[in-house]
C-alpha positions, 0 to 999 in steps of 0.5 A: 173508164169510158175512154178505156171501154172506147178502147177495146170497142175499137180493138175488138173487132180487129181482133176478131177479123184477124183471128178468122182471117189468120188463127184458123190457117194457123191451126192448119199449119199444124198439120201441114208441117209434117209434109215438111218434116222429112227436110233436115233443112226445115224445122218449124212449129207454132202452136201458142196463143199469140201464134195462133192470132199472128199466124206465126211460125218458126223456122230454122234454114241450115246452113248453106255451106260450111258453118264457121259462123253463130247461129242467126236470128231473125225476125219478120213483122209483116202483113201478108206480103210475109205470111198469110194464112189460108184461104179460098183464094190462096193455098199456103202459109207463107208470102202471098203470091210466092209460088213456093214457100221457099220463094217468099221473100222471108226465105230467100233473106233467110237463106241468103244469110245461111252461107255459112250459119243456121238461120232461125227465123220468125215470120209473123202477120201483125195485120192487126197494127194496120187497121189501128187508127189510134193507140197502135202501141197496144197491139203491141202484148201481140208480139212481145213473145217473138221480140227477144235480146238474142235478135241480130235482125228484125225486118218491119214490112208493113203499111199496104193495108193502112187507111188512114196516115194521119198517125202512121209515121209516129206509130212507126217510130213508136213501133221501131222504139219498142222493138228496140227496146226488146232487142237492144242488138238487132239491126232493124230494118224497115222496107220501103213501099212498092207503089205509095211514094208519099207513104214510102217517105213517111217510112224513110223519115220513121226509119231516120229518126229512130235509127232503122234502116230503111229498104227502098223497093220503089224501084222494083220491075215487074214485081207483081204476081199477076192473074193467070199465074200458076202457084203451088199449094201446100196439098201439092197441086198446082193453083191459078191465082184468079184474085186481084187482091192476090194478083197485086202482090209480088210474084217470085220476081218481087219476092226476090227483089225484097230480099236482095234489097234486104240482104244489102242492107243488113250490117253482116 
């Protein structure tokens, strides 16, 4: 009983940092959907509990071309490099440091696969997974709702915002595993690390031995946002990015290379 009291002193308080970091942009993205709700090539929502402690969103990315082919699902676990919510220092709801939201690396895999399907996909902030130290596996109800056995695609983006790596190969694993389990078909990719090549393995062994594959973006080139740039916001206006947390994370030109490192890893 002790043990399980230890337990939720732990999580609670990541809990609550997430829920105010995340849940109140969450809330905000329900009013800004309807500037996107004119574009037959974007329909979204998110509106339930776990969206709202995720961020989470769903977005369908008509096809491209001429449809011959299903509909395909796909699924992001991410920190912010995916989606991060509002904040003083940033202005949309999508990849931090994309200076449009159609410039995030969720929607240039998403639209690259759109050539000849529509895209479904979802993009979720599991920040909380992160900041786990020990027992990661019960975050896990957080996501449950978006792992589904009609996934052809689930992309793990995670680990910039772990301290401590003493579990954090296992933890993936453990990670990939229960994905698996919940979408026995998807191909589950896991991307790589940008600047921690020590990291970056761990990632690739994780990736091995449960049967992920793994993106490497180690070699990527002026992939960075940095100070000074100028991104657009959901209020229309344009922003200068003058945060160096903001500034560390990838512009369009990372966003881009994440994407095309994606895309030529998925088994189409």
């Amino acid at each position: 009983m002790n043990e399980k009291k230890n337990r939720i002193k732990t999580i609670l308080p990541i809990i609550l940092v997430t829920l105010l970091s995340i849940s109140v942009g969450a809330n905000i993205y329900q009013l800004a959907v309807s500037k996107w709700g004119g574009n037959s090539n974007r329909r979204t929502s998110g509106s339930s509990a776990a969206d709202k402690l995720t961020g989470a969103y769903t977005e369908t990315i008509s096809c491209s071309g001429k449809k011959t082919s299903d509909d395909i699902n796909i699924l992001f676990i991410g920190n912010s490099f995916t989606l991060h919510g509002y904040a003083d220092y940033w202005w949309g709801k999508w990849g931090m440091a994309a200076s449009e939201k159609e410039n995030d690396f969720v929607h240039n895999t998403a639209a690259g696969l759109a050539t000849n399907s529509d895209v479904h996909l979802v993009a979720l902030n599991y920040f909380i997974w992160e900041k786990m130290t020990s027992d990661s596996a019960e975050t896990f109800p957080i996501i449950n709702p978006y792992i589904k056995k009609n996934l052809d695609y689930v992309v793990i983006q995670l680990g910039e915002n772990v301290s401590d790596f003493t579990n954090f190969q296992v933890d993936l694993e453990g990670l990939i595993d229960h994905v698996r389990d919940g979408a026995p078909d998807a191909q589950i990719l896991v991307v790589g690390m940008a600047a921690n090549a020590d990291v970056d393995n761990m990632k690739r062994a994780a990736s091995e031995s449960s049967g992920a594959s793994f993106v490497d973006i180690s070699n990527m080139t002026d992939w960075q946002c940095g100070l000074g740039t100028t991104v657009k916001g959901d209020d229309g206006k344009d922003h200068v990015v003058e945060h160096e947390g903001v500034a560390g994370h990838p512009g369009d030109k990372g966003h881009r290379q994440i994407a095309d490192r994606i895309l030529a890893a998925i088994n189409v």
